[in-house]
mmCIF file of the N, C-alpha and C atoms, coordinates in Angstrom:
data_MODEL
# 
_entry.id   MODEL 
# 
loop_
_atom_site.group_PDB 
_atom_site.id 
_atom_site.type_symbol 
_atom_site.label_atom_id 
_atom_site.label_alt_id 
_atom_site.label_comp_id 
_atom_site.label_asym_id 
_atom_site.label_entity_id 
_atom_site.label_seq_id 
_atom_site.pdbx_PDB_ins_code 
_atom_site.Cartn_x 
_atom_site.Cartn_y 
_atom_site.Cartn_z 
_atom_site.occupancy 
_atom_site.B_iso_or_equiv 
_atom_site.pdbx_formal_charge 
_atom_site.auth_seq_id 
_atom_site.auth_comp_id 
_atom_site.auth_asym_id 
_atom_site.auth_atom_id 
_atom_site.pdbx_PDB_model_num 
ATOM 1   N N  . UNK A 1 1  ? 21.176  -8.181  1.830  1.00 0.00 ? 1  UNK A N  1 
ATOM 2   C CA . UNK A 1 1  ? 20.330  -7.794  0.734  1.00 0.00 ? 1  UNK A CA 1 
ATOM 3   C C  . UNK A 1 1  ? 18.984  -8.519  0.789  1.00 0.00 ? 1  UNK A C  1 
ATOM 4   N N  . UNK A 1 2  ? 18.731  -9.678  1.652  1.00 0.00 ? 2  UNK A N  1 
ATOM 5   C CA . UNK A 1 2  ? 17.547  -10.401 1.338  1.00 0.00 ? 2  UNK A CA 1 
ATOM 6   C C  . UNK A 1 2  ? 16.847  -9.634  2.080  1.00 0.00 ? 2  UNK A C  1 
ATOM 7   N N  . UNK A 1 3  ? 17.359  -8.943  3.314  1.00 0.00 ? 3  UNK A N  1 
ATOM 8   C CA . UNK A 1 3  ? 16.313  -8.477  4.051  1.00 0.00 ? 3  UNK A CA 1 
ATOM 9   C C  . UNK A 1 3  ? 15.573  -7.188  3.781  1.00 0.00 ? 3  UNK A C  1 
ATOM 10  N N  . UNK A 1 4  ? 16.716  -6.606  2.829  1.00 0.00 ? 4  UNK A N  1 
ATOM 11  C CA . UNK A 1 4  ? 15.762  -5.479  1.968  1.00 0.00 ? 4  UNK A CA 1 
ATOM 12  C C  . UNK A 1 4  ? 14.463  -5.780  0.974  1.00 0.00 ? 4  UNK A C  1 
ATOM 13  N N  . UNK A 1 5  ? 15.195  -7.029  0.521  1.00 0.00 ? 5  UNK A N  1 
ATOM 14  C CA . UNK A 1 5  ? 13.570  -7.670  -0.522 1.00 0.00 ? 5  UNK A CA 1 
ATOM 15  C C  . UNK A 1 5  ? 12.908  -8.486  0.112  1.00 0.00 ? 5  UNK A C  1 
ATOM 16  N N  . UNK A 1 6  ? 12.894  -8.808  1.324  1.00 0.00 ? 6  UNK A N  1 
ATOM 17  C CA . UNK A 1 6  ? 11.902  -9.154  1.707  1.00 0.00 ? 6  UNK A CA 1 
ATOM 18  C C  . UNK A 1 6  ? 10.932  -7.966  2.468  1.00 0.00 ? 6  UNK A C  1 
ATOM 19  N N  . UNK A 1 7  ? 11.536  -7.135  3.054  1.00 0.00 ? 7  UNK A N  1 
ATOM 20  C CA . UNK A 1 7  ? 11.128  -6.281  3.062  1.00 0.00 ? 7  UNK A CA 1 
ATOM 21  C C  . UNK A 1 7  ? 10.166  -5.482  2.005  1.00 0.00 ? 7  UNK A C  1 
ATOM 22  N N  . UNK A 1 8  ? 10.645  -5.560  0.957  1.00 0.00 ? 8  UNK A N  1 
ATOM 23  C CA . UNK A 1 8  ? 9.789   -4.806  -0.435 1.00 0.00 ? 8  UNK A CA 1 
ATOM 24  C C  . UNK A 1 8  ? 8.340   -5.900  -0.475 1.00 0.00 ? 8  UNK A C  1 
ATOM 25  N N  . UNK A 1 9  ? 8.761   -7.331  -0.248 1.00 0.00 ? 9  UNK A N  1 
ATOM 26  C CA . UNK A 1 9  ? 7.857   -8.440  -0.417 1.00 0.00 ? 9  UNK A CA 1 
ATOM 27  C C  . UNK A 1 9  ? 6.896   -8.034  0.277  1.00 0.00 ? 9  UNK A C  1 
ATOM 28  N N  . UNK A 1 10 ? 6.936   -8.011  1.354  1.00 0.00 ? 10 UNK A N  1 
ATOM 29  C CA . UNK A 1 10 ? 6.081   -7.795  2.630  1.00 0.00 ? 10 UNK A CA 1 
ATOM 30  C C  . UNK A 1 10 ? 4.615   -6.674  2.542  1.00 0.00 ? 10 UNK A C  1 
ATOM 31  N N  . UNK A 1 11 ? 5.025   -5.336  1.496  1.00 0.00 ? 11 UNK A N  1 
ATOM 32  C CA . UNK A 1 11 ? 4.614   -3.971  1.119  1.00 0.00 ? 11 UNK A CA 1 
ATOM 33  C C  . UNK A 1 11 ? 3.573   -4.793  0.053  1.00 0.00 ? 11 UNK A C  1 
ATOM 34  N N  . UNK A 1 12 ? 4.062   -5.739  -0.772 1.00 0.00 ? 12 UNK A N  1 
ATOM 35  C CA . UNK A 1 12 ? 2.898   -6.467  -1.209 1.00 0.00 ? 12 UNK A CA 1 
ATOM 36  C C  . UNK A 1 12 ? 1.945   -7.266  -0.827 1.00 0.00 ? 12 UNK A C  1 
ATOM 37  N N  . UNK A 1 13 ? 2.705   -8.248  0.408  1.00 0.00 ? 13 UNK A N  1 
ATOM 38  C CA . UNK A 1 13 ? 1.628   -9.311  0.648  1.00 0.00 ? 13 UNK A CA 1 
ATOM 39  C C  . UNK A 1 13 ? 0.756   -8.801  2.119  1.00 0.00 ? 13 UNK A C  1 
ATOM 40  N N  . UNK A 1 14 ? 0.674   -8.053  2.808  1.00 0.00 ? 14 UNK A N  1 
ATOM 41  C CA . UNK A 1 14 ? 0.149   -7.867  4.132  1.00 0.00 ? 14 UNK A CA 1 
ATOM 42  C C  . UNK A 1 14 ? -0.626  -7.231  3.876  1.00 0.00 ? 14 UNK A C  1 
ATOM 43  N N  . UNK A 1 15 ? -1.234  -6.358  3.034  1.00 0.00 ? 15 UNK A N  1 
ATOM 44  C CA . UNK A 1 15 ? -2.204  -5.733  2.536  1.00 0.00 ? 15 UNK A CA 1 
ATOM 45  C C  . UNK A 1 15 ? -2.947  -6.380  1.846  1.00 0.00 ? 15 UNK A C  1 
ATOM 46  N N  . UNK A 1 16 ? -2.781  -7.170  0.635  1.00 0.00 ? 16 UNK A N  1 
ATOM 47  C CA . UNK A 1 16 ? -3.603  -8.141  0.474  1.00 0.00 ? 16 UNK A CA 1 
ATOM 48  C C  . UNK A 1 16 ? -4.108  -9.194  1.166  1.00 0.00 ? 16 UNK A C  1 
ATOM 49  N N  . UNK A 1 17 ? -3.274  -9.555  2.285  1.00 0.00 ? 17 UNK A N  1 
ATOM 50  C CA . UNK A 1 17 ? -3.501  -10.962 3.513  1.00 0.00 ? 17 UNK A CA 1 
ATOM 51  C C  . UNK A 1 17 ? -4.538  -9.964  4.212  1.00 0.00 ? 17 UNK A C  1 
ATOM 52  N N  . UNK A 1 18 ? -4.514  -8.925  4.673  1.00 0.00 ? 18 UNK A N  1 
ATOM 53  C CA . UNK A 1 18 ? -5.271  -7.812  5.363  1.00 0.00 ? 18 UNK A CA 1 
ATOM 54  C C  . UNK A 1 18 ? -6.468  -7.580  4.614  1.00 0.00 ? 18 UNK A C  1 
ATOM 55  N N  . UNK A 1 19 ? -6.716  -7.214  3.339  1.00 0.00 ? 19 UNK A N  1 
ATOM 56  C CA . UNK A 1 19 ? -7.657  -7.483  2.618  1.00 0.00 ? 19 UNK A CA 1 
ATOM 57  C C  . UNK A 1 19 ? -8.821  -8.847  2.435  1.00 0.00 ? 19 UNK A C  1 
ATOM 58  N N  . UNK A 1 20 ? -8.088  -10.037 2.206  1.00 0.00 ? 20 UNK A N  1 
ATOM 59  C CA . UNK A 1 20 ? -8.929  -10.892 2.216  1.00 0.00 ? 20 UNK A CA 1 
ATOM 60  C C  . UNK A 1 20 ? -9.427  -11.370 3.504  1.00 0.00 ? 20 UNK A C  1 
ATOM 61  N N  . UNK A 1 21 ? -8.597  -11.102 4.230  1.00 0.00 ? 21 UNK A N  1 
ATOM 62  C CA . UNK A 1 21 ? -9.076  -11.492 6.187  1.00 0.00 ? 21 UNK A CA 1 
ATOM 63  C C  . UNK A 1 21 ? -9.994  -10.833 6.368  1.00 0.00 ? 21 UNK A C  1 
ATOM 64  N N  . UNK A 1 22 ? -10.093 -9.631  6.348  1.00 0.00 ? 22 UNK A N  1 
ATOM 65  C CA . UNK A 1 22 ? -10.921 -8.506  6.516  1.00 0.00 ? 22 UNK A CA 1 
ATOM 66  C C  . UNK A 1 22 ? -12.500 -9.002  5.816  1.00 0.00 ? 22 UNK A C  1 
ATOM 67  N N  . UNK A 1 23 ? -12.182 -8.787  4.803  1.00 0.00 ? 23 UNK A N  1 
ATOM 68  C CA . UNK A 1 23 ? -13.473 -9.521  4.165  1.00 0.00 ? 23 UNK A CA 1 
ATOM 69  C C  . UNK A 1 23 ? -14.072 -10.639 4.394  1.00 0.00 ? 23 UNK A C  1 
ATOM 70  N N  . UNK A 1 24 ? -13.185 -11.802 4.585  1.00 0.00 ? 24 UNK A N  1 
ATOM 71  C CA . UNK A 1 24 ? -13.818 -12.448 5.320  1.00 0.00 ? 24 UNK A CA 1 
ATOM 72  C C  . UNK A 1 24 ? -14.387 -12.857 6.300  1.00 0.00 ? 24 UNK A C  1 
ATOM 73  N N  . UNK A 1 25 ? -13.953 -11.755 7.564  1.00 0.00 ? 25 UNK A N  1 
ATOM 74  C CA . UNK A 1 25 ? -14.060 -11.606 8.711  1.00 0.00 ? 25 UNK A CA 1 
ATOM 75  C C  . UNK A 1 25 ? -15.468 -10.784 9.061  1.00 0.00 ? 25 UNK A C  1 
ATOM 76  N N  . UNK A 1 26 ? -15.223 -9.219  8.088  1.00 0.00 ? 26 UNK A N  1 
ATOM 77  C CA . UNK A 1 26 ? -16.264 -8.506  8.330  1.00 0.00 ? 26 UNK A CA 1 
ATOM 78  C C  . UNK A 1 26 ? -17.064 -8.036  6.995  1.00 0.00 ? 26 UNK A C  1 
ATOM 79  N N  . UNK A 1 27 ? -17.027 -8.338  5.847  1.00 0.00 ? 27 UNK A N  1 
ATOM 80  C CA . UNK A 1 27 ? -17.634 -8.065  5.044  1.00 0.00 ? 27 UNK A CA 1 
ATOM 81  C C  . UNK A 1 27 ? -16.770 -6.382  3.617  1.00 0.00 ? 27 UNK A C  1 
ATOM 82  N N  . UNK A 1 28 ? -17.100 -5.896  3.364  1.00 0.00 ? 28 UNK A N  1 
ATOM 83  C CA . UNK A 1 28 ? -16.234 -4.714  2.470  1.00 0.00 ? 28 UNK A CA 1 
ATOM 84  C C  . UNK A 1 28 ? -15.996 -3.995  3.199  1.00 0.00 ? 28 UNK A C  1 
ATOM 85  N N  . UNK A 1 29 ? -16.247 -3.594  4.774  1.00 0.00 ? 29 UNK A N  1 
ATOM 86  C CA . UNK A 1 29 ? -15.858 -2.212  5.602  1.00 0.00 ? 29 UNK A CA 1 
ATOM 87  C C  . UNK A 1 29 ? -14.623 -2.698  6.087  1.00 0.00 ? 29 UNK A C  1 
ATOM 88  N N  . UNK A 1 30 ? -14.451 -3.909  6.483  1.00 0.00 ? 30 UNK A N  1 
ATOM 89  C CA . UNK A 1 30 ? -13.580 -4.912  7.211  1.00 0.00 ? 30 UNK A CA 1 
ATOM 90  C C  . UNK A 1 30 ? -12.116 -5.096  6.013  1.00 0.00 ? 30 UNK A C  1 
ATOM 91  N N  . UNK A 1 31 ? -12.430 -5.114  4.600  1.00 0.00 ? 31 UNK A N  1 
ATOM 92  C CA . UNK A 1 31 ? -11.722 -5.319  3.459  1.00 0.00 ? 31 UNK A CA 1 
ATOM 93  C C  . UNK A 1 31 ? -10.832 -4.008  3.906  1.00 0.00 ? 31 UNK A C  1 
ATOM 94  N N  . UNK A 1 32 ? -11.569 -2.943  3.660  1.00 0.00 ? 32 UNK A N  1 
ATOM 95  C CA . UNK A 1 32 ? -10.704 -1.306  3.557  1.00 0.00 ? 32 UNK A CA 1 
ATOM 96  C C  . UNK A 1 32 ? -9.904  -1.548  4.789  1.00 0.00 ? 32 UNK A C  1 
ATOM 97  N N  . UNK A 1 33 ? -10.947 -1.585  6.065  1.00 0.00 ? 33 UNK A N  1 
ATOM 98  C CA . UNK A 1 33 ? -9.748  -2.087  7.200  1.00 0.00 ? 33 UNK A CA 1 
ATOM 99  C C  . UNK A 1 33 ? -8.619  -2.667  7.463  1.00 0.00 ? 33 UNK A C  1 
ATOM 100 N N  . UNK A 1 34 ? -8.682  -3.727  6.686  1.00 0.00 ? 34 UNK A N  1 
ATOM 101 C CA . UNK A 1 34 ? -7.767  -4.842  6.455  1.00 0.00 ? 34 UNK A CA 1 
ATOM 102 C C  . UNK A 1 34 ? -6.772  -4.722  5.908  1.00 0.00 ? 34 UNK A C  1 
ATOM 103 N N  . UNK A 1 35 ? -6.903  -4.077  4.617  1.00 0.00 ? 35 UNK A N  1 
ATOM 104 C CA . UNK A 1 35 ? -6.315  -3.595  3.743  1.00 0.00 ? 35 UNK A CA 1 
ATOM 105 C C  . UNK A 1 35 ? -5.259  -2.617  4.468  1.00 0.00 ? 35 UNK A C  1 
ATOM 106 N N  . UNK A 1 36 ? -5.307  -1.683  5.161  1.00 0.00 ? 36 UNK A N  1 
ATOM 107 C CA . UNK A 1 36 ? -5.295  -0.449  5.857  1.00 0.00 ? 36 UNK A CA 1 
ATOM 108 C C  . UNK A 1 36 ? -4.181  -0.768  6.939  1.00 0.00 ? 36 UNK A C  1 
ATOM 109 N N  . UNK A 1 37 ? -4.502  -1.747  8.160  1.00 0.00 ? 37 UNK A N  1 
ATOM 110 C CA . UNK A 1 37 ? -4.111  -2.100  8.639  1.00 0.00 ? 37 UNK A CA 1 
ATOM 111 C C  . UNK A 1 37 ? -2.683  -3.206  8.320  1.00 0.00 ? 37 UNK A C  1 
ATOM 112 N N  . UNK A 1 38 ? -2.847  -3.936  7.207  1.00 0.00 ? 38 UNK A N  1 
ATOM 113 C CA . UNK A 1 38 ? -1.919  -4.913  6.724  1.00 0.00 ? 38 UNK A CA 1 
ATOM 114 C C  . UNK A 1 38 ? -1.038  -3.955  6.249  1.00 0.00 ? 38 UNK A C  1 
ATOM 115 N N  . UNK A 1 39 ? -1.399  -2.772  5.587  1.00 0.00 ? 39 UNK A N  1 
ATOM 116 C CA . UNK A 1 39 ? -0.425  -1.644  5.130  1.00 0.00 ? 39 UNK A CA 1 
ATOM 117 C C  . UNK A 1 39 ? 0.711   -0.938  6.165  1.00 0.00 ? 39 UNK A C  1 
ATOM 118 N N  . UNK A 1 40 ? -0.213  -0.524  7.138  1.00 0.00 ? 40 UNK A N  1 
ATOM 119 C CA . UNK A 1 40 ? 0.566   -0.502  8.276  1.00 0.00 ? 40 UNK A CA 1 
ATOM 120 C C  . UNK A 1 40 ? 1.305   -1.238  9.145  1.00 0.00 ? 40 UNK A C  1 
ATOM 121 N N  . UNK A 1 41 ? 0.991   -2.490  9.021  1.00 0.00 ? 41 UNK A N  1 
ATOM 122 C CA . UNK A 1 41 ? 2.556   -3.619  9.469  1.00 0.00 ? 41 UNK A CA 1 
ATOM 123 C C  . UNK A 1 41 ? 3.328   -3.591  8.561  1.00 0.00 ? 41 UNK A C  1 
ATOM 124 N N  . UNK A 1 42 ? 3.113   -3.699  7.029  1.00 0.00 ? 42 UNK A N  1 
ATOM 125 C CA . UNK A 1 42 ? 4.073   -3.630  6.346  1.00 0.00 ? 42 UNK A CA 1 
ATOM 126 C C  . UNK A 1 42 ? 4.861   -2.695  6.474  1.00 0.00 ? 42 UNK A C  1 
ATOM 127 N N  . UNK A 1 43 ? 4.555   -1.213  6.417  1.00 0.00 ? 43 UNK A N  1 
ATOM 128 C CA . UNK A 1 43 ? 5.765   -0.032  6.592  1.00 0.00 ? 43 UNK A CA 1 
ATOM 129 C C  . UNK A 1 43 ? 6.132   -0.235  7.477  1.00 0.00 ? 43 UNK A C  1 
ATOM 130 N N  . UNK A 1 44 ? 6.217   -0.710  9.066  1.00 0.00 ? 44 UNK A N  1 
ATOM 131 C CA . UNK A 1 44 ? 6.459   -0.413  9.777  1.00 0.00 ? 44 UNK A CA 1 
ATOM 132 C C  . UNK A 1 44 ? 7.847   -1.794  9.801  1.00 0.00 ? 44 UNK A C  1 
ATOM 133 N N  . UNK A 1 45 ? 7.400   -3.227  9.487  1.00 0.00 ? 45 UNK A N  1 
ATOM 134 C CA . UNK A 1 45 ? 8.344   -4.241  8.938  1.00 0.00 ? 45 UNK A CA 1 
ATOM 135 C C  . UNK A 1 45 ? 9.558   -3.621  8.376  1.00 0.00 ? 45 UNK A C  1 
ATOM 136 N N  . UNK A 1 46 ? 8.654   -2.975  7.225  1.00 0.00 ? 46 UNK A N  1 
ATOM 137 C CA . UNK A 1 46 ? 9.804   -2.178  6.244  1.00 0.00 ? 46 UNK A CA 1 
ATOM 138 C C  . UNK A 1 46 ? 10.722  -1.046  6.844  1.00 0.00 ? 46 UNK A C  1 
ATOM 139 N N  . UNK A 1 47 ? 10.615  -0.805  7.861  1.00 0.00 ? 47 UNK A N  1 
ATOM 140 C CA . UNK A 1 47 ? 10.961  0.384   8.283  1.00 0.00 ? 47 UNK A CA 1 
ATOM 141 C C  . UNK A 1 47 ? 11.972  -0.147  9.620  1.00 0.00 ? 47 UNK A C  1 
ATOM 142 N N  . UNK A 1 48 ? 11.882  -1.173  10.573 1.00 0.00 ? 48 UNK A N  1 
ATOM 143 C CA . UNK A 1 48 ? 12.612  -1.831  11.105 1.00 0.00 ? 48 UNK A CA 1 
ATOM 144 C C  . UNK A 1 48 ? 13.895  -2.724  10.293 1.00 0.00 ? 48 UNK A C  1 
ATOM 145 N N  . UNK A 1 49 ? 13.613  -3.408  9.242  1.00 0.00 ? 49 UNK A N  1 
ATOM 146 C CA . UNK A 1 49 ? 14.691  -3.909  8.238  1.00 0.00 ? 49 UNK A CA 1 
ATOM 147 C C  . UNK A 1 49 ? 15.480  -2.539  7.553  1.00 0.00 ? 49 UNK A C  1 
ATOM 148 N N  . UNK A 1 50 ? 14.820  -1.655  7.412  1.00 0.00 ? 50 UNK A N  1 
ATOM 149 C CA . UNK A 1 50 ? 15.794  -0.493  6.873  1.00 0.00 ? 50 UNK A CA 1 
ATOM 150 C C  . UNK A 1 50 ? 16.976  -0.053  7.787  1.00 0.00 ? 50 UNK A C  1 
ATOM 151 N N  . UNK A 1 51 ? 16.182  0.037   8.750  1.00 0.00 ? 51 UNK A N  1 
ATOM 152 C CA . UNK A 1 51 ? 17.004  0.565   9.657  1.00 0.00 ? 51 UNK A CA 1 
ATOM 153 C C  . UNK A 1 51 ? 18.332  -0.439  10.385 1.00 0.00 ? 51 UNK A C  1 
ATOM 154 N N  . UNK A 1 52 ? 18.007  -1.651  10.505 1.00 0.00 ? 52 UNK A N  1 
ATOM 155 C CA . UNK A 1 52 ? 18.735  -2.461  10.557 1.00 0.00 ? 52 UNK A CA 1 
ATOM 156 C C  . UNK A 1 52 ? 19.844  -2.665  9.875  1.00 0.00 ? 52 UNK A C  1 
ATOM 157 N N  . UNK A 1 53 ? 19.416  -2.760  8.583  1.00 0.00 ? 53 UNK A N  1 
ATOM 158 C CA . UNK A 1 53 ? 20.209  -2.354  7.300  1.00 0.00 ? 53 UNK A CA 1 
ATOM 159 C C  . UNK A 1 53 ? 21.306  -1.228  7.093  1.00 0.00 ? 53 UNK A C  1 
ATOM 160 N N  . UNK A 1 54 ? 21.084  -0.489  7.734  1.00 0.00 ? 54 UNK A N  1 
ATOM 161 C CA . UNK A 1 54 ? 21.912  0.832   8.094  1.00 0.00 ? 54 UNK A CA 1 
ATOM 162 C C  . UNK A 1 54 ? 22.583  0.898   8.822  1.00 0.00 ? 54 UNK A C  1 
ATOM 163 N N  . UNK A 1 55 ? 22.011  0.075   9.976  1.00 0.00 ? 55 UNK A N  1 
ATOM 164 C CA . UNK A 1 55 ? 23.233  0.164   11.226 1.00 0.00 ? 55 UNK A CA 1 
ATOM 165 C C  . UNK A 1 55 ? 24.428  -1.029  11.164 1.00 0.00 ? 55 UNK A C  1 
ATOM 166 N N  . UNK A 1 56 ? 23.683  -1.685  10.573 1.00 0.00 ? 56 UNK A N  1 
ATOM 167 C CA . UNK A 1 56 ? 24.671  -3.182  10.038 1.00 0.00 ? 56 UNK A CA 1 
ATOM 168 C C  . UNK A 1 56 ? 25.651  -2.687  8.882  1.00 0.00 ? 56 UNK A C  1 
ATOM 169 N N  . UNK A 1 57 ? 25.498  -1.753  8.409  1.00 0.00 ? 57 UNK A N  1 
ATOM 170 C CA . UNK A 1 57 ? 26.526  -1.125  7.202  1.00 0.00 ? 57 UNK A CA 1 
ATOM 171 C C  . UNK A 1 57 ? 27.422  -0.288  7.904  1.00 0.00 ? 57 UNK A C  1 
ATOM 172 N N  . UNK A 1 58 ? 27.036  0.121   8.667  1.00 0.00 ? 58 UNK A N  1 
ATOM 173 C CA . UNK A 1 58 ? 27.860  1.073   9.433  1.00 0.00 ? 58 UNK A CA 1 
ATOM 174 C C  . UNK A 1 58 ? 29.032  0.655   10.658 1.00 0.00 ? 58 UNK A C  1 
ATOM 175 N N  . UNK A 1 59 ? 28.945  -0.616  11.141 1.00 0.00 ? 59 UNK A N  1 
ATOM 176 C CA . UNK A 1 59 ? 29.451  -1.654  11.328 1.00 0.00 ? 59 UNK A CA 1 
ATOM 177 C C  . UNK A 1 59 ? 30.867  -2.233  10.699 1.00 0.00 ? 59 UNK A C  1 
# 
């Protein structure tokens, strides 16, 4: 079960970590980027623990 909420955790914080990097890195184009990109590790995090999750139940 932790790895499902951390999973959920993750959908929050990598987009914001992506956000402020971004901005600080490249200014507000870099923010959306960031943002964007941190979104997309997160689903994809989220989407490896799901699946994990599934096959470990099935087990």
């Amino acid at each position: 079960m932790a790895m499902a909420a951390l999973g959920c955790f993750l959908l929050l914080i990598f987009p914001i970590l992506g956000l402020v990097i971004g901005g600080w890195l490249a200014g507000r184009e870099g923010m959306i980027w960031g943002a964007g990109i941190g979104l997309v590790v997160a689903l994809g995090v989220s989407g490896v623990m799901g699946y994990a999750l599934v096959k470990a139940r099935r087990k």
